[in-house]
VEXSE-781783 format. One line per 3 residues: for each residue x, y, z of N, C-alpha, C, O. Coordinates in nm, 2 decimals. Example, Ala and Ser with C-alpha at 12.3 -4.5 7.8 and 13.67 -1.06 7.14 Angstrom:
% VEXSE-781783
1.32:-0.57:0.78:1.23:-0.45:0.78:1.32:-0.33:0.78:1.42:-0.33:0.85; 1.28:-0.22:0.71:1.37:-0.11:0.71:1.29:0.00:0.79:1.34:0.11:0.80 $
***
This chain:
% VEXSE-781783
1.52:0.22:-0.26:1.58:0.28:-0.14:1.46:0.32:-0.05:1.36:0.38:-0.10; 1.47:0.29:0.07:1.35:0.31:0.15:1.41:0.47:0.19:1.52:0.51:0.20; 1.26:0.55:0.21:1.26:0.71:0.27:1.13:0.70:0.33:1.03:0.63:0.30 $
1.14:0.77:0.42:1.06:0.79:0.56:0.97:0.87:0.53:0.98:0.99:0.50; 0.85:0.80:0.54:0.70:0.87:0.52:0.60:0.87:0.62:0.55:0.76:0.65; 0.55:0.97:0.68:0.42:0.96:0.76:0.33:1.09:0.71:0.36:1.21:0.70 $
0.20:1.00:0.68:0.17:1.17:0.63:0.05:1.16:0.82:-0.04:1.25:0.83; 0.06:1.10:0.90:-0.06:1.10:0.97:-0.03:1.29:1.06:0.08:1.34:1.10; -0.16:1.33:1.07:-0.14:1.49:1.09:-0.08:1.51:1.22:-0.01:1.61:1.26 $
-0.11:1.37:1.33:-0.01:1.43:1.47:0.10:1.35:1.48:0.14:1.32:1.59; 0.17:1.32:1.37:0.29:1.21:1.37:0.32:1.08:1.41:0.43:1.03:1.41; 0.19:1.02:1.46:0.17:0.93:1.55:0.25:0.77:1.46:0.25:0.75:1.34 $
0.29:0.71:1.53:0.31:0.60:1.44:0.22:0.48:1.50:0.26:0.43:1.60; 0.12:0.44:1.45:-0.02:0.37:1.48:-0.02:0.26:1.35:0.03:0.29:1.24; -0.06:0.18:1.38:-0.15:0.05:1.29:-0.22:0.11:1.15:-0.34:0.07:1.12 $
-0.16:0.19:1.07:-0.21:0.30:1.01:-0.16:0.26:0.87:-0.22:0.33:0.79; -0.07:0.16:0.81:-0.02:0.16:0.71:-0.09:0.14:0.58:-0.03:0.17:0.48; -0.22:0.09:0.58:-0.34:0.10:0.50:-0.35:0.22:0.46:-0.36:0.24:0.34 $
-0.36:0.31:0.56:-0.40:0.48:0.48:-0.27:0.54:0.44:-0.25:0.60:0.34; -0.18:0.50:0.53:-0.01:0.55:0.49:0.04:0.53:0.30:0.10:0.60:0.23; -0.03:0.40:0.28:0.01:0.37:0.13:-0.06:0.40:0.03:-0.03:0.39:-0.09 $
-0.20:0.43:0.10:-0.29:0.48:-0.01:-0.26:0.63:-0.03:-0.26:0.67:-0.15; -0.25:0.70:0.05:-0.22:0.83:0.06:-0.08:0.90:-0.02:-0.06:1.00:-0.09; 0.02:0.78:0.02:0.16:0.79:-0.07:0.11:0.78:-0.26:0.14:0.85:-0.35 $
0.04:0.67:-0.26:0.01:0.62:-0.36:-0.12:0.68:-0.49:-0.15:0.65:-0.61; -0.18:0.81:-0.36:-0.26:0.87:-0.46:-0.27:1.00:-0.42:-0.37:1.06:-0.45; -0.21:1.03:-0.37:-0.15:1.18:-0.30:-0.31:1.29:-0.22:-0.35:1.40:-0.19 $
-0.35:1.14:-0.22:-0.46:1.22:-0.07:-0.42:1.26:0.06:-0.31:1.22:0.10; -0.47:1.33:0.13:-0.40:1.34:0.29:-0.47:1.23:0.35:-0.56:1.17:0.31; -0.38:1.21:0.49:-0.44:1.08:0.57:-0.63:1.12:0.61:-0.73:1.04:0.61 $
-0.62:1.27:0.64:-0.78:1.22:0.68:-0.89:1.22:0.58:-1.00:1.18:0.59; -0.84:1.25:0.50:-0.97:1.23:0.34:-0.91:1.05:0.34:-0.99:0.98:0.41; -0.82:0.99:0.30:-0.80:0.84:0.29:-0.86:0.74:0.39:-0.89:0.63:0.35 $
-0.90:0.79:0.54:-0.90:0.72:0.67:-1.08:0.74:0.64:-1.16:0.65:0.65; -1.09:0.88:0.59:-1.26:0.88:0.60:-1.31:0.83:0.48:-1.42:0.78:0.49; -1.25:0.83:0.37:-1.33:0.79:0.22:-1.33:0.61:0.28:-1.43:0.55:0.26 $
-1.22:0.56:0.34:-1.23:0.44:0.35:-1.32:0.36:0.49:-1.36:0.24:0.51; -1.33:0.46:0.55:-1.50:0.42:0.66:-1.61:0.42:0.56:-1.68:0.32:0.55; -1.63:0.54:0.48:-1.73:0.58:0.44:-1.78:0.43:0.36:-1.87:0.35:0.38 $
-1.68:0.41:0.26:-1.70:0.30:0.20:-1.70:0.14:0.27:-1.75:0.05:0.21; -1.65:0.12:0.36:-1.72:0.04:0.50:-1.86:0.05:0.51:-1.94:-0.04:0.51; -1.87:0.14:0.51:-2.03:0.18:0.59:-2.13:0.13:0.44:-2.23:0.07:0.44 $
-2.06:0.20:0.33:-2.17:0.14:0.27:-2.17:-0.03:0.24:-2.27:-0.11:0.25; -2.06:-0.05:0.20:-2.04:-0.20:0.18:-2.06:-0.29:0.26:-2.09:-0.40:0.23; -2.06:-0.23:0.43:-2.10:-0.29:0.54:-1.98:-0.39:0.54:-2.00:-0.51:0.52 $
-1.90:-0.35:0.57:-1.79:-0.45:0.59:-1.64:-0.35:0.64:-1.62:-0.23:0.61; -1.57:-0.44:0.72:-1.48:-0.36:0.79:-1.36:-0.32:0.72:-1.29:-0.41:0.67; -1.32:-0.22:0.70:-1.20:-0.14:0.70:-1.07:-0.19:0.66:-1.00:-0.16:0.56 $
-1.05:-0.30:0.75:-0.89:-0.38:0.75:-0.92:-0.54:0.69:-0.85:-0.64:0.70; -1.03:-0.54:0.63:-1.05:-0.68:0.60:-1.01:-0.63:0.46:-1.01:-0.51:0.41; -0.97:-0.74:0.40:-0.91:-0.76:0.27:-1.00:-0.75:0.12:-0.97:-0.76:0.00 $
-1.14:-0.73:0.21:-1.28:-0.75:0.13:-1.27:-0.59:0.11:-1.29:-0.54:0.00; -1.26:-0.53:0.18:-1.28:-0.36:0.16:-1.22:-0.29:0.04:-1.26:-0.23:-0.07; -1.10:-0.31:0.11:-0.95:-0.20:0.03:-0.97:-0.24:-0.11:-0.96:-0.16:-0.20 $
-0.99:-0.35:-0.12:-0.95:-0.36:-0.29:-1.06:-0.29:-0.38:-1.02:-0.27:-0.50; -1.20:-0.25:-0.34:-1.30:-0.21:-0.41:-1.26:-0.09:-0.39:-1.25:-0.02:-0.50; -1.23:-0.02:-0.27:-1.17:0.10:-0.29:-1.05:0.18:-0.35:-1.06:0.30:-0.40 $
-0.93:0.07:-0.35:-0.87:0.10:-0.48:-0.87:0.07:-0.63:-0.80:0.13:-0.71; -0.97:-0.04:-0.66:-1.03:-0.02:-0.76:-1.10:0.09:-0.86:-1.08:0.12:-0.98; -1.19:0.12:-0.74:-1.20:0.28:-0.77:-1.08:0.41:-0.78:-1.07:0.50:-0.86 $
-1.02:0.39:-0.71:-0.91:0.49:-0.76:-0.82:0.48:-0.86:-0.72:0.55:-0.88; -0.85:0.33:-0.96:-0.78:0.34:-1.09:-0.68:0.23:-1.06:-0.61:0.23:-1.16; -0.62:0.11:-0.95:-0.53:0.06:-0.94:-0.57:-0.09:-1.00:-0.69:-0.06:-1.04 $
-0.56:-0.19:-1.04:-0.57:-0.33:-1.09:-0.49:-0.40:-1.01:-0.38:-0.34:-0.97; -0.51:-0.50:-0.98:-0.41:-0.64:-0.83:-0.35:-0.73:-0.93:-0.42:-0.80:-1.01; -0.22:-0.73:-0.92:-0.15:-0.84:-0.99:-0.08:-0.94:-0.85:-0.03:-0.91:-0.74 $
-0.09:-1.08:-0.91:0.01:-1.16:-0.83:0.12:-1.10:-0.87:0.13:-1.03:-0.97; 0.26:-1.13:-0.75:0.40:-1.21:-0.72:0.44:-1.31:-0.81:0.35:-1.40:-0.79; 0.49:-1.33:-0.86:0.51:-1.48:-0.89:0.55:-1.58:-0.79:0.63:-1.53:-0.71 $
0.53:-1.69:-0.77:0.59:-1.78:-0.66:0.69:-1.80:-0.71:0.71:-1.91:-0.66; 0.81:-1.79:-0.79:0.91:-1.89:-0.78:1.03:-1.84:-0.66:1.14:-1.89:-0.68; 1.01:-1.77:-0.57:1.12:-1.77:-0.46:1.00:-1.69:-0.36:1.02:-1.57:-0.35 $
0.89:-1.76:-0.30:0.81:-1.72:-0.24:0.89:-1.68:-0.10:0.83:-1.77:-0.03; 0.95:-1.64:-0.04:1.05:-1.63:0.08:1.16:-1.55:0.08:1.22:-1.51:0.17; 1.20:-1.52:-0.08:1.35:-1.48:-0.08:1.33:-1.33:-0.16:1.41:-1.24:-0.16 $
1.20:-1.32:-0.22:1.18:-1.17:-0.32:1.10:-1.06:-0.24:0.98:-1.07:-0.23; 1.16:-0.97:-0.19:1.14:-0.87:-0.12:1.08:-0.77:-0.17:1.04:-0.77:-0.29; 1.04:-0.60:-0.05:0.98:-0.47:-0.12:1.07:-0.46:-0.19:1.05:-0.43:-0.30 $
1.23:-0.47:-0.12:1.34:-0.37:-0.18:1.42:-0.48:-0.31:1.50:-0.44:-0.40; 1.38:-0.61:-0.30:1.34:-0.63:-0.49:1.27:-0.59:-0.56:1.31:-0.54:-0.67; 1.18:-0.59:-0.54:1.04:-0.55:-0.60:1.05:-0.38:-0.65:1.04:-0.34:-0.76 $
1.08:-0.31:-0.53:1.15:-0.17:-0.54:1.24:-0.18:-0.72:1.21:-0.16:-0.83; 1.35:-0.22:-0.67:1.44:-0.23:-0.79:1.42:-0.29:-0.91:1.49:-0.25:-1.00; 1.33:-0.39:-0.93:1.27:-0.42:-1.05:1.18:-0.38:-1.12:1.15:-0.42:-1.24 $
1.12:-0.25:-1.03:1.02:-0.14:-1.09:1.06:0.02:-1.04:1.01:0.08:-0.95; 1.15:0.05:-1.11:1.16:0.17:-1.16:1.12:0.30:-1.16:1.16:0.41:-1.12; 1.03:0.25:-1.23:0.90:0.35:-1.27:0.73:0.28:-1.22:0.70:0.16:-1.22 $
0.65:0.41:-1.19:0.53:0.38:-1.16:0.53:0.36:-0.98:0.62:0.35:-0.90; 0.38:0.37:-0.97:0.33:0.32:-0.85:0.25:0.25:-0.81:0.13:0.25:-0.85; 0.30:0.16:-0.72:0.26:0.02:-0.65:0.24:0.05:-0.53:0.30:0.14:-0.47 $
0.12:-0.07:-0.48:0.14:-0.07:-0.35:0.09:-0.20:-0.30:-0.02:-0.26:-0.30; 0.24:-0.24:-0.26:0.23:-0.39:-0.24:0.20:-0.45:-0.06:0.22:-0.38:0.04; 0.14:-0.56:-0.08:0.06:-0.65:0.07:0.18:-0.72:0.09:0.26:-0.74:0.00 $
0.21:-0.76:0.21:0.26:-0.87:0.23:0.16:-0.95:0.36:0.05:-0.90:0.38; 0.18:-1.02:0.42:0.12:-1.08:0.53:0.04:-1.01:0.60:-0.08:-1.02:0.62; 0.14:-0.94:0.65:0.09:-0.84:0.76:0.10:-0.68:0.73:0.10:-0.60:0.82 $
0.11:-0.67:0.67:0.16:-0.55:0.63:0.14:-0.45:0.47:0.15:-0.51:0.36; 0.11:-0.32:0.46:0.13:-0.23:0.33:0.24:-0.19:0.31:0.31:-0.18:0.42; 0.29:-0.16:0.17:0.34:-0.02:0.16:0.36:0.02:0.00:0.35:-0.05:-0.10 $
0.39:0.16:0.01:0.39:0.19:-0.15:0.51:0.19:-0.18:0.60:0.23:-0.11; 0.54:0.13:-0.35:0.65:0.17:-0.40:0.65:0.25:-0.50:0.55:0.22:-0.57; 0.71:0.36:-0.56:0.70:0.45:-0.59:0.84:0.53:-0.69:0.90:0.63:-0.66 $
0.85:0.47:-0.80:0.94:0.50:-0.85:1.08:0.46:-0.85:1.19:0.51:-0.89; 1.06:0.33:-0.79:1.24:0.25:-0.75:1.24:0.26:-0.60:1.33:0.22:-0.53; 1.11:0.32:-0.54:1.16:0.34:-0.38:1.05:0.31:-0.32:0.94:0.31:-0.37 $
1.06:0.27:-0.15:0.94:0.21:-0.08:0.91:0.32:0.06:0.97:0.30:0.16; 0.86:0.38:0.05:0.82:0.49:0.15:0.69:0.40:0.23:0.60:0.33:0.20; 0.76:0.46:0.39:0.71:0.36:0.52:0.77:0.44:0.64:0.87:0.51:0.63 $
0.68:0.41:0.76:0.74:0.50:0.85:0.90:0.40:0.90:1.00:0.45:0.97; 0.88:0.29:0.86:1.02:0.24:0.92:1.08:0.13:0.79:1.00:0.09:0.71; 1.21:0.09:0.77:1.24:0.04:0.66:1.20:-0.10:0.61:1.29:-0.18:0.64 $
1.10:-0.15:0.56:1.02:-0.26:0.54:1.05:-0.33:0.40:0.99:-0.41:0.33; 1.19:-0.25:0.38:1.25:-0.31:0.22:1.26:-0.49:0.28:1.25:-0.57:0.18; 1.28:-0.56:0.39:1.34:-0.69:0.38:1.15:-0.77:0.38:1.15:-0.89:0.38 $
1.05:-0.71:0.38:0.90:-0.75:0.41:0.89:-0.86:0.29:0.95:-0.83:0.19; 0.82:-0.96:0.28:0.78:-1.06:0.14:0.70:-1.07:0.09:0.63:-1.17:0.08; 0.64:-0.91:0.01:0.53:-0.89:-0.05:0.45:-1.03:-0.14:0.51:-1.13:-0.19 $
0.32:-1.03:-0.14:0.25:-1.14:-0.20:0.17:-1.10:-0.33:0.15:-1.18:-0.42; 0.13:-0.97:-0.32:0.06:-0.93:-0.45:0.07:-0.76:-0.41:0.11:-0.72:-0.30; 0.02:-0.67:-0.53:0.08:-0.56:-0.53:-0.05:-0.53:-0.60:-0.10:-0.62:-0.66 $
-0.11:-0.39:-0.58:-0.21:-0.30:-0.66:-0.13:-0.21:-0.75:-0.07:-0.12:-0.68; -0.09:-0.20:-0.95:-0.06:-0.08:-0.98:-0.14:-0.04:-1.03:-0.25:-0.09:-1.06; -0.10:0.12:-1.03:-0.17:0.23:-1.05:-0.23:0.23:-1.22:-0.14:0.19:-1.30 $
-0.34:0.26:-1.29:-0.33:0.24:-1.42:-0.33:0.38:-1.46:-0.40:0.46:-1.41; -0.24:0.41:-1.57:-0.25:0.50:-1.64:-0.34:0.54:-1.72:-0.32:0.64:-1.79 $
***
C-alpha cells in the first residue's frame, strides 16, 4: 500500500526522489543524505544522479543490487513488488524514477505503486 512520504525540511516536492528513498530506507534526514551524497560526488568526481554514484554509496550503507526478473518486463510493478516482499527494505529503480519499499509498502510523495521497477537495492542484515 503506498503512504505519503517527504522527509525534504521545507516540504518542497522537487526532483528529489534519490534522497527521498535513501532517507526512507536508512532513516537519515534528507540533509545528511543530500550532503553525504555530494560529498561522495566530489570525491569519486562524478555526478550525483548518474547511476555510477548511488550505487557505491549504497553499497556502503550495507545494500547489495539484485535484478527483476524479465519474465513480464511491463506488467510487474512497485505495488507487486510491494506485495511480494513483505518484510525488509528495498529500494527499487525504475526508468525514471526511486522509491523505497518497506515492509509490504512503497512510501513516495505521490502513489508510484503502477511505476515498472528494473532492479532493486536490499538492505543486508
Amino acid at each position: 500500500m503506498w503512504k505519503y512520504y517527504n522527509p525534504n525540511p521545507f516540504g518542497l516536492h522537487t526532483d528529489d526522489c534519490l534522497v527521498r528513498a535513501i532517507c526512507k530506507a536508512t532513516g537519515k534526514s534528507w540533509d545528511r543524505v543530500y550532503t553525504e551524497l555530494y560529498l561522495t560526488g566530489f570525491t569519486l568526481k562524478k555526478m550525483v544522479v548518474t547511476n555510477q554514484l548511488w550505487p557505491e554509496y549504497l553499497r556502503g550503507a550495507g545494500f547489495e543490487r539484485e535484478i527483476i526478473p524479465n519474465t513480464c518486463p511491463d506488467c510487474y510493478t512497485v505495488a507487486d513488488f510491494a506485495r511480494d516482499h513483505p518484510q525488509g527494505t528495498y529500494i527499487l529503480a525504475t526508468g525514471s524514477h526511486v522509491v523505497t519499499v518497506e515492509d509490504g509498502d512503497w512510501f513516495d510523495t505521490w502513489d508510484s505503486g503502477g511505476e515498472t521497477p528494473i532492479y532493486y537495492w536490499r538492505r543486508m542484515t
